[in-house]
N, C-alpha and C positions, 0 to 999 in steps of 0.2 A: 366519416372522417374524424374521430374520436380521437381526443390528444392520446398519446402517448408518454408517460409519464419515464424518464429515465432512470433505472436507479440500481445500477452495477454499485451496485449501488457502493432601490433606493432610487425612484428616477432624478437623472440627470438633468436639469433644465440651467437654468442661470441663476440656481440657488448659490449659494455660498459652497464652496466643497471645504468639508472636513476634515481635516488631517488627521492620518492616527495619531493614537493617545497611549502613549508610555506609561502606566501605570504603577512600572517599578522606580523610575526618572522621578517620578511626582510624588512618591511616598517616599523619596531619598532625600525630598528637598522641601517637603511640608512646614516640616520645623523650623524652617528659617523664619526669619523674621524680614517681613516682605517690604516692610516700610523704611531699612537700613542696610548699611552694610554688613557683609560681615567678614571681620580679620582671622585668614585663615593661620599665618603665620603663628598666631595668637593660640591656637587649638593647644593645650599639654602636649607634650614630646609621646607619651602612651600612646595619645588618642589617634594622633598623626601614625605612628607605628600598627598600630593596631587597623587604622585605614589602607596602608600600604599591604600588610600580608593577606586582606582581602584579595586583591589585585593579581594578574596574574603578571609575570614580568617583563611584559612591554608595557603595559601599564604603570608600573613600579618604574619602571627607567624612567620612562618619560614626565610622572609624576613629578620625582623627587630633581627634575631639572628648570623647576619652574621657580625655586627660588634659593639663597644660600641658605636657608634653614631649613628647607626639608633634602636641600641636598646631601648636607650631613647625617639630615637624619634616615634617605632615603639609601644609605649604606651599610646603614647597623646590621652588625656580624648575622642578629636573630633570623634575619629578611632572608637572609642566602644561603642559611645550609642545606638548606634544598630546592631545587631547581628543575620544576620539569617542563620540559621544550616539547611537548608533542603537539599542542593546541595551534602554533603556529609556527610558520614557517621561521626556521633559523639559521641563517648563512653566515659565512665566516664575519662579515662587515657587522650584523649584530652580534656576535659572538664578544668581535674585538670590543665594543661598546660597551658589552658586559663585563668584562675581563675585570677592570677593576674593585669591582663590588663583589668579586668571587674568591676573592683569599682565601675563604674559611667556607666553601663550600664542601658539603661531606656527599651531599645524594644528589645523581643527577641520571634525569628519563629523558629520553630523547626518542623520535621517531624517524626514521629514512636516513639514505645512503648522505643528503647535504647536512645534515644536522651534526649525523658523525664526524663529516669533513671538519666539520667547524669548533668540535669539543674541545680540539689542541687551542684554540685560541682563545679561552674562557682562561688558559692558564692556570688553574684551579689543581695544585698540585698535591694538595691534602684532600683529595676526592677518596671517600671509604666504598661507594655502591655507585657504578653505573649497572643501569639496564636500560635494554634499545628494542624497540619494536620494526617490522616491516625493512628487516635486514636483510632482502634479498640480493639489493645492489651491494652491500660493503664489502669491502676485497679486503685481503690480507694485508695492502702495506697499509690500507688505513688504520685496520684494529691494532695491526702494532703500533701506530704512530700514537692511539692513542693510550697505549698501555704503556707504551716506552716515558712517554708523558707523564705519569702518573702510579709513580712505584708505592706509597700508599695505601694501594687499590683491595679491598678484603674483596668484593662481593661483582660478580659481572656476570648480567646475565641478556643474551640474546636473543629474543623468538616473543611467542609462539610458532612465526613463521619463518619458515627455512633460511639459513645463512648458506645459501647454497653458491657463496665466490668466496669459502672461508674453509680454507685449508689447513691443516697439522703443521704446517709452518708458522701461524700465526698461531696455535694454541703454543708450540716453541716458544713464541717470544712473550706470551704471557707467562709462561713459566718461568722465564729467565726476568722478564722485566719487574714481577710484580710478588717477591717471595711472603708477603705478609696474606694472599689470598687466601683464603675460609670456604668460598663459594665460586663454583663455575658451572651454570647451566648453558649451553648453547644448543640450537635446534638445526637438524635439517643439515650440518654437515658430513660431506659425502664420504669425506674417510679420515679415522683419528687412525694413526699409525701407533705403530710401539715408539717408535721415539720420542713421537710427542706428551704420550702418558709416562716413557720415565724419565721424560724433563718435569712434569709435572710432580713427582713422585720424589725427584731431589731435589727441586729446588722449591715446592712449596709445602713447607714441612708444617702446615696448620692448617691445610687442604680438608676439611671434612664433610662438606656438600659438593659432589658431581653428579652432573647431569649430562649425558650428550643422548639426546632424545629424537627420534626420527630420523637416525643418519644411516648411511649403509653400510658401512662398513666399521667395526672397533679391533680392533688388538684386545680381543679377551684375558689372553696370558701376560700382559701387561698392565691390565686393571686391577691386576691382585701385587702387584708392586706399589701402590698407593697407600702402603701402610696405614695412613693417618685418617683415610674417608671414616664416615660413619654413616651415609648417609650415599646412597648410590641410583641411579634412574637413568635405565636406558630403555626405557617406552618406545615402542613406534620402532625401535632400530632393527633392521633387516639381517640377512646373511651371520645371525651370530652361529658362534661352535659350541652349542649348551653344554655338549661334552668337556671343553675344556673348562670352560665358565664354571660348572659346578662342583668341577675339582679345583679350580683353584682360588672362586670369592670365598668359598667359606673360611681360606687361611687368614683375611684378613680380619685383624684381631678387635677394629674395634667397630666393625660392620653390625648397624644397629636396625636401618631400614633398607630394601632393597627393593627396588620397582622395575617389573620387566611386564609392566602391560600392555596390551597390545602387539605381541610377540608371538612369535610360534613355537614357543617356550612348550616340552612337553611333560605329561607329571612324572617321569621317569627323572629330568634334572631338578623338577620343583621339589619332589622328595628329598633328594640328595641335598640340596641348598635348604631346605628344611633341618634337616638331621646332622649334617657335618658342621654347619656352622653353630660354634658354642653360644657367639654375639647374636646373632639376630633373634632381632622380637619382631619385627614386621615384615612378611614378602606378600607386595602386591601384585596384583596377578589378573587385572579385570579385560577382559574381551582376549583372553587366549584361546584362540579356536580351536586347539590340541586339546589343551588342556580340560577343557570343558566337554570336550566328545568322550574322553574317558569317566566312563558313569561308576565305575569302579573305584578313580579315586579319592582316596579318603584326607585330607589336609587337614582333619584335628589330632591326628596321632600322634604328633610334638607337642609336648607339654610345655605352657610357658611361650611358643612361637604363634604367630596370625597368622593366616593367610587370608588375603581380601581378593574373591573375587566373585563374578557375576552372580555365583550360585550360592556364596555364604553371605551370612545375615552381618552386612558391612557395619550398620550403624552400632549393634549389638556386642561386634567384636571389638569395635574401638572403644565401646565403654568399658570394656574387661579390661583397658589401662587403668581404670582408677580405683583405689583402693574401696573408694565410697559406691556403693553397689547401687544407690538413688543414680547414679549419674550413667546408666546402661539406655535411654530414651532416646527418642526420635531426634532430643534438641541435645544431643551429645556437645556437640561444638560448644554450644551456647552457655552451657553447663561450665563446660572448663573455661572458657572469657571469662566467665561472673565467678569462678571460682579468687578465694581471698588468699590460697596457699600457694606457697613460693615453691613451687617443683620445676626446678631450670629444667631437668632431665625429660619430664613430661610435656614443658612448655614446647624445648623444643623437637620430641616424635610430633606434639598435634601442629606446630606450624608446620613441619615439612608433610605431616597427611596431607594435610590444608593445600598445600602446594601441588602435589605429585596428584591429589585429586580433582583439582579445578582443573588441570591440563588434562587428564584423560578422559576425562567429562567431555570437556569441551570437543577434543578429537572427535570421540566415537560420537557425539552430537551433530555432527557437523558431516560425517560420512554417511548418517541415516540410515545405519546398516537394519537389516531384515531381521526378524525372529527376537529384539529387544526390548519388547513392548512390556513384558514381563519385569523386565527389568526396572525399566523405567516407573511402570504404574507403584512398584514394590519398595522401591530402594533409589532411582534416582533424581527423581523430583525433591525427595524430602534433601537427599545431600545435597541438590542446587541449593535449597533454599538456606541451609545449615550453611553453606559457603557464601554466600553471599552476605553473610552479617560478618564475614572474616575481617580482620583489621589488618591483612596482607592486602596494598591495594591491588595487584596484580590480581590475585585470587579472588576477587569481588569480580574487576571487571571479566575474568574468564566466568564464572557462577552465574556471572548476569549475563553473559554474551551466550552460553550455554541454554540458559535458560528461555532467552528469546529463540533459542535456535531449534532446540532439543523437540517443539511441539511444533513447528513447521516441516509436515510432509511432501510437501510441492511449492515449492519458492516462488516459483513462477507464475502459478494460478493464486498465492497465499492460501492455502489449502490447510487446515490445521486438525491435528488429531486430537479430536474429540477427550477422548480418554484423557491421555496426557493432560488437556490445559485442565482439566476437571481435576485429576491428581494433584495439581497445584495450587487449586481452588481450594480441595481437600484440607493440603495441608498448611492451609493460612499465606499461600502465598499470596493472594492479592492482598491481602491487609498490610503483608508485611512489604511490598513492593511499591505501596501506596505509601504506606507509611515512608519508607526513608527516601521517596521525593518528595513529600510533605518536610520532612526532617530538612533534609538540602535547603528547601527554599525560607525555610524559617531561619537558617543559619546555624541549627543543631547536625550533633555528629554521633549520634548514639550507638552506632553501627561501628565505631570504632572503639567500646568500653574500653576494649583490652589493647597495653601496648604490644607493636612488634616486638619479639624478645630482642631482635636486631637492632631495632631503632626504639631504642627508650623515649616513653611520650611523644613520641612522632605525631603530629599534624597533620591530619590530610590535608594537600594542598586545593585550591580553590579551583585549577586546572584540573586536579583527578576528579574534583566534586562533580565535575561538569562533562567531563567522561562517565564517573560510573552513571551521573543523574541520565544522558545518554539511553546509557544500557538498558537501567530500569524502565525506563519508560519505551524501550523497545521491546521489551517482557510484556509490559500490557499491552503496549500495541498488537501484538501478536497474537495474545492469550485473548484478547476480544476479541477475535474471530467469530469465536464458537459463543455459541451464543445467553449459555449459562455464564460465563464466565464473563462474558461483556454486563448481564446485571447483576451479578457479584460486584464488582466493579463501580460500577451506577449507586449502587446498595452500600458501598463504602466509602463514596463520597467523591468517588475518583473523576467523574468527569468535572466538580469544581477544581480539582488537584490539576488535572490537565489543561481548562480552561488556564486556569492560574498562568501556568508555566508555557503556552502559547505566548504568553506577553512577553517572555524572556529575549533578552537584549542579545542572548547569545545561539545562534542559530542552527546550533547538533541539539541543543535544548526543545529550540522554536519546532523546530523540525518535526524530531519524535513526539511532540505531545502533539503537534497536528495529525500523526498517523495515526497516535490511540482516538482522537475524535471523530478521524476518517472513517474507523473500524466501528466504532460504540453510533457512529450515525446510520450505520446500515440499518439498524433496529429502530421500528416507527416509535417502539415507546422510550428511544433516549431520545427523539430530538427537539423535544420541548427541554427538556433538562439543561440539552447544551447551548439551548437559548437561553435559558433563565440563566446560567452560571458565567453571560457575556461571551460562549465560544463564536459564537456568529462576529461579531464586530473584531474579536481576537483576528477570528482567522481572517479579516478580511485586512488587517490592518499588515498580517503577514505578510499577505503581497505587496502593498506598500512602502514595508519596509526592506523586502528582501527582492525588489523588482526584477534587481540584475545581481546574476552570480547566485544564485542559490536555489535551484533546480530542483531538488529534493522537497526542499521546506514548498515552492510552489505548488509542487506536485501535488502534495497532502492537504494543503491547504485547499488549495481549486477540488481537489477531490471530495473533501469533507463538505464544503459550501456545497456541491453537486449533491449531496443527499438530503444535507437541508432543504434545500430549495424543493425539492420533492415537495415537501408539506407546504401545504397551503399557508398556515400562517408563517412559518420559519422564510417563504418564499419574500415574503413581505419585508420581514428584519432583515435579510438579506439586502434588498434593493436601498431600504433605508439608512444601512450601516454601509452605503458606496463599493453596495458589490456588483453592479452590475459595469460601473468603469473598469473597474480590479478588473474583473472577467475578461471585460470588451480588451483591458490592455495588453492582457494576457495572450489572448487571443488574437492579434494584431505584430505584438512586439517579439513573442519567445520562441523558440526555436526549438526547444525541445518539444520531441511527442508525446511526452510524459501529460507534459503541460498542456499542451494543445488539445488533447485528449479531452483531460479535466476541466479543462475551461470552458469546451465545447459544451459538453456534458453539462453542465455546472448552469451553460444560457439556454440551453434544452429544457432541462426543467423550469427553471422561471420562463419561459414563453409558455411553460404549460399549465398555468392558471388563467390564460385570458380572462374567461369567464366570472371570476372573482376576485380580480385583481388588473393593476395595471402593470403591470410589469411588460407584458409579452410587447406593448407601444414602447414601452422605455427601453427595451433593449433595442428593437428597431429604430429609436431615437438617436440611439447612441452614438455616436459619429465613427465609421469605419465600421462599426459592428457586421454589417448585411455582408459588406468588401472583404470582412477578413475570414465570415465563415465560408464565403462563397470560394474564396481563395484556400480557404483548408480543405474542401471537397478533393483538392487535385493535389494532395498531401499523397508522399509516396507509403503511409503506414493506414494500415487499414481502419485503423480503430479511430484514428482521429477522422478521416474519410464519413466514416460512421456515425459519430458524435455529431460531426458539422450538418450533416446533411440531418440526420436527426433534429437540431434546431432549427434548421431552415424549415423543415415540414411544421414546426410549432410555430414557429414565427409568423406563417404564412395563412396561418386563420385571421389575422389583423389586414384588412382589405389596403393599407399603407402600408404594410409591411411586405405585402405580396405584388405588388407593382414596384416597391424600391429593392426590391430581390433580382426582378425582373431587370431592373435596368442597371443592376450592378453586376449583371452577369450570370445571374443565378438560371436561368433555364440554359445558356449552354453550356454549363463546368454540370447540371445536375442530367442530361441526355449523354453528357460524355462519361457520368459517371455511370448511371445507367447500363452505358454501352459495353463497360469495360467489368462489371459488377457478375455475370452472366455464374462465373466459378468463384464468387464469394461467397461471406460468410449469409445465413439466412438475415442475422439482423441486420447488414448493410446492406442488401438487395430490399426488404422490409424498409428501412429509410429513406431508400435513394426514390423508390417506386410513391413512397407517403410525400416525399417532396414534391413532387411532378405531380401528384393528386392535388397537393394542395396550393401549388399556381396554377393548375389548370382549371381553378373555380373563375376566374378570368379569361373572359372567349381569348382576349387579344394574347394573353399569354396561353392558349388553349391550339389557335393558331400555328404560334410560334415554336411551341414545342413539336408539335406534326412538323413544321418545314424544318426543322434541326435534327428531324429524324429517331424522334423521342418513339414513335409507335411501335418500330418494331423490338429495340428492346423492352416495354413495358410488356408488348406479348411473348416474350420470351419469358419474366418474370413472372408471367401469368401461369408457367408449365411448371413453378417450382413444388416441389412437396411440402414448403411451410406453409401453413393454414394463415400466418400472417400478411406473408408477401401475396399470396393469392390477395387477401382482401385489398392489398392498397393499389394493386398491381390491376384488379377490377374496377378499384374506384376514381383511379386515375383513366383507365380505357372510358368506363361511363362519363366523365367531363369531357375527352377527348370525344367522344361519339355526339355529343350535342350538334360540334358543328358538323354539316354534311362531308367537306375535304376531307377532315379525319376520317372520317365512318368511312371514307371510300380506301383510305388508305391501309384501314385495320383491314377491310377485305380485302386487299390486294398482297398483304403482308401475311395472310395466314389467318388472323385473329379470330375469323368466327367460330373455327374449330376450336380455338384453345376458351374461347368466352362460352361455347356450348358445354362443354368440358366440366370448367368451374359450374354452370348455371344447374349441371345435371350429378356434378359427384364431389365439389369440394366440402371440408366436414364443416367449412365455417359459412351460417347463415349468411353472413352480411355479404359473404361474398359470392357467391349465390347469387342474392338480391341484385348485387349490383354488377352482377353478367349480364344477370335477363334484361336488366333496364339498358343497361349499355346494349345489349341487339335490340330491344324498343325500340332505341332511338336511331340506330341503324334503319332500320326495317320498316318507318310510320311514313315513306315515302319520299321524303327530303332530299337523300340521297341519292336515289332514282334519277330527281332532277336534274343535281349537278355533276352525277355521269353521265347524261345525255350532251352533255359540252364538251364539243372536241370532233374529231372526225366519223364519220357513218360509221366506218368499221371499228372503231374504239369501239363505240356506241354497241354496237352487236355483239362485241365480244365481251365488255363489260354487263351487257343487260341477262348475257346467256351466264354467264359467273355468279350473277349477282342473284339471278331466281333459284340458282342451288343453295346459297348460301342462307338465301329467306324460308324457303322450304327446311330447311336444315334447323332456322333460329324458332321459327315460328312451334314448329315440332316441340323443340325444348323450354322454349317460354309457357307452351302450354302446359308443357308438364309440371315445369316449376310452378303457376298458380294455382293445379290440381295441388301440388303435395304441402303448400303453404295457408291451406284453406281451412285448419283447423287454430282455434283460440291459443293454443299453447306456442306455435311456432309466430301469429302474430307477434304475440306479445317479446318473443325473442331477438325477432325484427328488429321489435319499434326500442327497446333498447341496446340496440347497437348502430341507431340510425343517426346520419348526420345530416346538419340543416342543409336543406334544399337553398338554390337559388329560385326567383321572382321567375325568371324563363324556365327555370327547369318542370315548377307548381302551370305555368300556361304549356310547357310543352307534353304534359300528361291529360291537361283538360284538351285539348285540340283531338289527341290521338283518342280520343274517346269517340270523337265522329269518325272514326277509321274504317274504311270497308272492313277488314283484317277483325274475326271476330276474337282472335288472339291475342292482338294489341290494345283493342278496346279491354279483355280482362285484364289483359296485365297492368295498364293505366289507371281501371279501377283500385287493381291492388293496391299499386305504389301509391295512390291516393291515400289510401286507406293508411297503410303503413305508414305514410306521413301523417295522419291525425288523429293515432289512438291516443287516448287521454291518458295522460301519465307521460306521454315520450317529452322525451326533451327538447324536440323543439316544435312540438306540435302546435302549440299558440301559437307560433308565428307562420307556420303550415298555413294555419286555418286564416289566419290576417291577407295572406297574400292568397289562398284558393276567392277567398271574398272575393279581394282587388279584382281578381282573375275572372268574375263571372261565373266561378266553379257550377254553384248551385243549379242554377237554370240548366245548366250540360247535363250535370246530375242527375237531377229529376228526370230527363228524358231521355237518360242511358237508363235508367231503373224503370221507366214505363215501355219501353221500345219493345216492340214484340220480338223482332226479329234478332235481338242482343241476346250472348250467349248468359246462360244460367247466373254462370259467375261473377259476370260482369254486372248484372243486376242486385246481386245480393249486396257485390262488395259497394256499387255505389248507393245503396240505400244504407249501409253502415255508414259512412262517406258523412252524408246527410245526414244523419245522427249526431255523427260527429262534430260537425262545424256546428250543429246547435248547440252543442254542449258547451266547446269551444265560447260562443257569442255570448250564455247563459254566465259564465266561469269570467268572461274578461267586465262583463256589467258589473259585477258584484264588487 
C-alpha cells in the first residue's frame, strides 16, 4: 500500500491564521512616517500628477474626486491624451463620467461591442487614433456613429479579430465622415465593395495606410483608384482576381509597401507587381502556398525591390534598407530604434514592416500549419523576438502573443515543440523576456527607446504595461515546458522575477506568473528555488486573494502548490504558509474543474508524506476536507473524480482519517465510483481501487464495503491490463478476503479466477504477492465455516464450488512460492511491501498449523517477506510476529518432519530474522 506520490505534475488548529501579505501595498507605504500624519493635499502639483498617470482610469477618476485639489488637478490636459479602456469594463454611464476630462483626448483603445457603444459619450471630438479589439459584435450603425462623432479622426484601426457585422456601408461613412484619415486597417470584413473604396479614394485625400485583412471579398479594380496609399495589406483576404490586381496596383504612383500574405497569390502576378510597379520597394509575400510550390521562381531579379517570403532571408533583406551595411544582423529592428538618424522615409517602411509583420506572425502561429518548422527554427523566433522590443504597442502585444503561441503544438495537453522553445532560448529570448518583466515591474520602459513615428514621445500607458507584462510572462509560461528552457529560465533569475510578480495586485499579472511557477515546478530541481524566492506563500496568498471570480489565477496557483507539495520538504512550507485551508477551501467552495482538479491534486500530495511529516492528519483535520473530497468523487469530469479519490487513498493511511472517510461517506461515493470506473481512464480505476484498499485496512469498513457491493467491481479492476490497478485492485481483494463473508463473496463473484490470473501472470510483483495471500486467506479454512451457515443445500452447493475454487488457488499459490524462492525476487517483495496489520502478522502464524502443505509455505513466505531487513516496515513486522508468539510456531514449522521443503527453509530465514530484528532494536 505505498503512497502514491501525485505529480501531473501548515496545520490548522486554533493558531492565529495569517492573512496574506501585500508586499507591493507595504513597499508603497514604508516611507511614511508611522508615528504622524500625512498631508496628501500638501504633495507638489508634479508629484500628485505624476501619481495619477501611474493609475489606470478608474483609478484616475476616482482619485482625483477625493478632494478640490486633486480634482483640479486630476484633469490636467497631460492625464487624457490617451486613454485605453480595454483593462475594464466600460459602459456608456462611465463613459459619460469621463466625458469631461476628455476634451483634449488624441488616442483612445477600447475592447468589445459596449465599450464602442459608449466612445460617442466620452465626447472627445479632437480624438486623432482609435483602435478596437474583439470587434466581432460591432455593427455598422455603431462604427458610423462613432466616426460621425469624430471628424478629426487620422488613424482607425479594428482586429486582429474579425469585424465580421461590419459592412462597406460603414467604411462609406468613414470616408464621408472622417476626410483628414492617414490610416484604416480593419479585419475580417466580409466584402469591401467598389463604392466603398471610391468613397474612400475622394474623399480622403491623405489616405496612405490601408489595410483590409482577412476579408472575402475586395474590389481589386477599385483599390488602384486610391491615388494617395503608400502602403497597402490585404493579408488573409480570399477570392481576390490577381489578374486584375496586378494590372492595376502597380498604376498607383505612390505604392511603397504591399502585403498579400497569406494569399493564394501566384508568382506569375508576384512577378508582374514586382516589375510594373516603378514605387514599390517591398512585397510581402509570407505563407503563399502558390507561391512557394513554384521552385523555379526567382524574386531577386528586380533590382532595388524585396520580396519577403518564407523562403528568403527575411532579416537580411530588411537590412538591405540601410545604407549602413553593419545594420544587415539578426537585431535589424533593434539597430534602427537605437539608430540617432532622422530618416522619416525609413522610419516609416520599418514601422509599417513592424506592423504587417507581427500580424502574419501572429495568424500563421496560431493556425500551426504543417511543414513550418523550418521556418520558424531559421527565421521566425528571432523576428518574434526583434518585434517584441517594437515601441508600436499593438506589435509587442501580437510578438508576444505570437510567441507564447508559436511553440505550442497541442493546447490541450500544453504539449510544446522542443526545437522551437530552444530557438528561443538560442536566441536570447529568455533573457530578453525576463528582462522587460523585470523592466515593468521596476517601473522602467526600455523596450520603448524609440518613439512611434505617429505618436511623438508616446508613453506607454500603465494599462498596455499590464497587458503586454501579461503576454510576456505567457511566453515563459509556455517556453518552460520543455525542459531546457525551464533551466535557462531558473539560470536567469526568472523564477525570483515570477515569484516577484505573483504578488501583483493585478490579477492577468497574478495569473500568468502562477502558470510559469506551475510549469518551472514540474522539475524536482526548481522547486527548492521557488521556495527560496517566497513562491510557496505567493501562491497561496493567491488564493486568498483571488477566492471568488478568478478561475484562472486559482487554477495555476492550486496547480503549482500541487507540484510543490510533492517534495517533501516544499510539502511542509506549504502547510505552514496556510495551504492546506486554501486547498480545503478550494476544494469545498469552487465550482470549476479546473480548480477542483488542482486542489484535489495539490491535498494528494501533502497526504503523501505521512511518514515524515504531519500534514496528511492536518488535512484530515481540516473541517469539510474528508466531506468535500468525498463529494468530488461523484464530480461529472473525470479528472477531478481522479484527483479526489487519489487523496482519499493517501488520506487513509492515518487510522483518523480512514474511519472519518468512512463516516463522511467515503466507502459508498468510493464502490460507486468503483462501479462506474470499469471503461475509465487506467489512473482513475488505479485510485478508485487504492481507495477501497486503503479503508479496507479497517475490518468495520472492510465489511462495509463487501455489503455496498465493492467486490465485484474491484474484481473487475483486477482484469485490467495496467500493472498499477492490478496492484491496488489485489491489495484491496487481500484486506477484503481477511474477513470470511468477503472471501465467500469474491468466490461467488468470480474472483478466484481473476486473483489466480494476477498470482500466475501479472508483470508487477506486488501484485502477485498479494493475489496469493488474498487466496491464503480465502482457503486457511475460515471461510469453509461461514459457508456452512444457511441451508443443507446452500451448504452442498457452496462446498462443491468452493473445492474447485481451492484446488484451483492452491495449484497457483504453490506455484507462486516455487518461482519467488530465489534472493533476487525477495528482495523485490520486501521493497514494494506494505505494513501488515496486528491480525493479518497472527493470521499467517495460525495458518502455519494448516493441514494445507501449500498454505503452510505460502504463510512462511509472507512471513518472510514481512521481515527481510532493510524493508520498510519490517521492525514493526517483527515487534508484532513477537506479540504474536510467532517464534515458537516457527521453530516447529522448521522442525516438522512432515512440512513441506519450502516452508521449512522460509521459516528458519523467519527466525533469523526476528533475531536480527531484536539484535537491531537493542542497540
Amino acid at each position: 500500500m505505498s503512497r502514491r506520490v501525485r505529480r501531473k505534475v501548515a496545520r490548522k488548529g486554533k493558531e492565529k491564521v495569517i492573512l496574506p501579505s501585500y508586499p507591493e501595498i507595504e513597499y508603497e507605504v514604508s516611507g511614511l512616517d508611522r508615528s504622524g500624519f500625512v498631508d496628501w493635499t500638501s504633495l507638489p502639483d508634479d508629484t500628485v500628477i505624476q501619481l495619477f498617470s501611474c493609475l489606470n482610469y478608474r483609478d484616475r477618476a476616482s482619485l482625483s474626486s477625493t478632494c478640490k485639489t486633486w480634482r483640479v488637478l486630476g484633469v490636467s490636459p497631460c492625464l487624457w491624451t490617451s486613454l485605453d479602456l480595454r483593462a475594464h469594463k466600460c459602459d456608456v454611464s462611465m463613459a459619460t463620467s469621463l466625458a469631461p476630462r476628455c476634451v483634449n483626448l488624441r488616442k483612445l483603445r477600447f475592447r468589445g461591442a459596449e465599450s464602442a457603444d459608449a466612445i460617442i459619450h466620452l465626447q472627445a471630438r479632437n480624438l486623432h487614433e482609435i483602435s478596437g479589439d474583439y470587434c466581432r459584435k460591432i455593427t455598422d450603425a455603431t462604427l458610423s456613429m462613432i466616426v460621425a462623432r469624430h471628424e478629426a479622426l487620422e488613424s482607425l484601426q479594428l482586429g486582429p479579430d474579425f469585424c465580421e457585422r461590419i459592412s462597406s456601408d460603414a467604411i462609406k461613412a468613414i470616408a464621408l465622415c472622417c476626410p483628414k484619415l492617414k490610416r484604416l486597417r480593419l479585419s475580417g470584413v466580409r466584402d469591401v465593395n467598389g463604392d466603398a473604396i471610391n468613397a474612400l479614394a475622394k474623399h480622403c485625400l491623405k489616405l496612405t495606410d490601408i489595410g483590409f485583412i482577412d476579408c472575402l471579398n475586395i474590389d481589386e479594380l477599385a483599390l488602384g483608384n486610391v491615388v494617395s496609399v503608400r502602403y497597402l495589406s490585404v493579408a488573409g483576404t480570399s477570392n481576390m482576381k490577381w489578374g486584375v490586381a496586378s494590372n492595376q496596383w502597380p498604376k498607383l504612383p505612390y505604392l511603397i509597401g504591399l502585403d498579400i500574405s497569406r494569399t493564394d497569390i501566384g508568382s506569375t502576378a508576384v512577378a508582374r507587381l514586382l516589375s510594373s510597379s516603378p514605387s514599390l520597394k517591398i512585397l510581402c509575400a509570407l505563407n503563399c502556398p502558390f507561391l512557394e510550390e513554384d521552385v523555379n521562381f526567382a524574386g531577386s531579379k528586380n533590382k532595388g525591390k524585396m520580396l519577403l517570403a518564407l523562403f528568403t532571408d527575411i532579416l537580411k533583406d530588411i537590412g538591405s534598407l540601410f545604407v549602413d551595411i553593419s545594420k544587415k544582423g539578426k537585431n535589424v529592428f533593434l539597430d534602427w530604434r537605437n539608430s540617432k538618424k532622422n530618416d522619416r522615409n525609413l522610419d516609416e517602411i520599418m514601422t509599417w514592416l513592424e506592423w504587417i509583420l507581427s500580424h502574419t506572425l501572429l495568424r500563421i502561429a496560431e493556425t500551426n500549419q504543417h511543414g513550418l518548422d523550418e521556418f520558424w527554427l531559421k527565421q521566425g523566433a528571432t523576428l518574434l523576438l526583434n518585434l517584441m522590443q517594437s515601441s508600436q504597442e499593438d506589435v509587442q502585444e501580437r510578438a508576444a502573443t505570437g510567441l507564447a503561441t508559436f511553440v505550442v503544438i497541442d493546447d490541450e495537453n500544453a504539449s510544446i515543440d522542443c526545437g522551437r522553445a530552444e530557438a528561443v532560448m538560442r536566441d536570447g529570448g529568455i533573457r530578453l523576456l525576463l528582462n522587460l518583466a523585470k523592466s515593468w515591474r521596476e517601473g522602467l520602459q526600455s523596450e520603448a527607446a524609440k518613439p512611434d513615428c505617429y505618436v511623438q514621445n508616446a508613453k506607454l500607458s500603465n494599462t498596455f504595461l499590464v497587458l503586454l507584462l501579461v503576454l510576456y510572462e505567457k511566453a515563459i509560461a509556455n517556453l518552460s515546458v520543455n525542459a531546457n528552457v525551464a533551466k535557462a529560465v531558473a539560470e536567469e533569475g526568472g523564477i525570483t522575477i515570477l515569484a516577484g510578480l505573483a504578488r501583483s495586485m493585478n490579477r492577468l499579472v497574478a495569473e500568468e506568473a502562477a502558470g510559469g511557477l506551475w510549469n518551472l515546478s514540474v522539475g524536482e530541481e526548481h522547486k527548492g528555488a521557488i521556495a527560496e524566492a517566497g513562491g510557496v506563500k505567493a501562491l497561496v496568498d493567491l488564493i486568498f486573494k483571488w477566492s471568488s471570480g478568478g478561475d484562472g489565477v486559482l487554477e495555476r496557483a492550486a496547480g503549482a502548490l500541487a507540484n510543490l507539495a510533492a517534495d517533501d520538504k516544499c510539502s511542509t512550507e506549504v502547510a505552514v504558509a496556510g495551504g492546506v485551508h486554501a486547498l480545503v477551501m478550494l476544494a469545498r467552495n469552487c465550482k470549476f474543474e479546473g480548480v477542483q482538479e488542482q486542489a484535489a491534486r495539490a491535498l494528494a500530495n501533502l497526504a503523501a508524506h505521512g511518514d515524515s511529516n504531519s500534514n496528511n492528519a492536518a488535512v484530515g483535520q481540516e473541517a469539510g476536507a474528508l466531506e468535500a473530497l468525498v463529494q468530488l468523487t461523484q464530480s461529472p469530469h473525470e479528472g477531478v473524480r481522479q484527483e479526489a479519490a487519489g487523496a482519499l487513498w493517501n488520506l487513509s493511511f492515518d487510522d483518523r482519517n480512514r474511519e472519518a472517510i468512512a463516516a463522511a461517506g467515503g466507502v459508498e461515493a468510493l464502490v460507486a465510483l468503483a462501479q462506474s470506473c470499469s471503461n475509465a481512464s487506467p489512473g482513475l480505476q488505479e485510485r478508485a481501487a487504492g481507495a477501497l484498499w486503503g479503508l479496507s485496512v479497517s475490518e468495520v469498513n472492510s465489511i462495509a464495503i463487501g455489503r455496498e457491493g465493492g467486490v465485484a467491481p474491484l474484481i473487475a479492476l483486477a482484469r485490467s491490463d495496467a500493472e498499477d490497478v492490478h496492484e491496488t485492485a489485489a491489495g484491496a481483494l487481500w484486506n477484503l478476503a481477511f474477513n470470511p463473508g468477503n472471501a465467500l463473496r469474491i468466490v461467488e463473484e468470480g474472483g478466484v479466477p481473476a486473483l489466480v490470473h494476477l498470482c500466475s501472470s501479472s508483470v508487477s510483483k506486488m501484485a502477485r504477492f498479494m493475489a496469493a495471500l488474498a487466496l491464503a486467506y480465502m482457503f486457511d479454512g475460515r471461510m469453509d465455516e461461514y459457508a456452512l451457515v444457511g441451508t443443507s443445500s446452500e451448504s452442498i452447493s457452496k462446498s462443491v464450488s468452493l473445492d474447485g475454487a481451492r484446488r484451483m488457488a492452491l495449484k497457483h499459490i504453490e506455484a507462486f512460492v516455487l518461482t519467488f524462492s530465489d534472493p533476487h525476487s525477495f528482495a523485490a517483495a520486501a521493497a514494494s511491501s506494505a505494513p501488515a496489520a496486528g491480525a493479518e502478522i497472527g493470521r499467517f502464524v495460525a495458518m502455519l498449523r494448516n493441514s494445507s502443505s501449500v498454505l503452510k509455505a505460502c504463510a512462511a513466505f509472507a512471513l518472510l517477506q514481512f521481515t527481510i531487513p532493510g524493508g520498510r516496515h519490517a521492525m514493526h513486522h517483527a515487534s508484532l510476529m513477537q506479540n504474536a508468539g510467532a517464534a515458537r510456531v516457527l521453530r516447529a514449522a522448521a522442525a516438522a518432519a512432515t512440512a513441506p521443503l519450502e516452508a521449512k527453509i522460509f521459516a528458519r530465514i523467519v527466525l533469523r530474522n526476528l533475531e536480527h530484528h531484536h539484535i537491531e532494536s537493542s542497540l
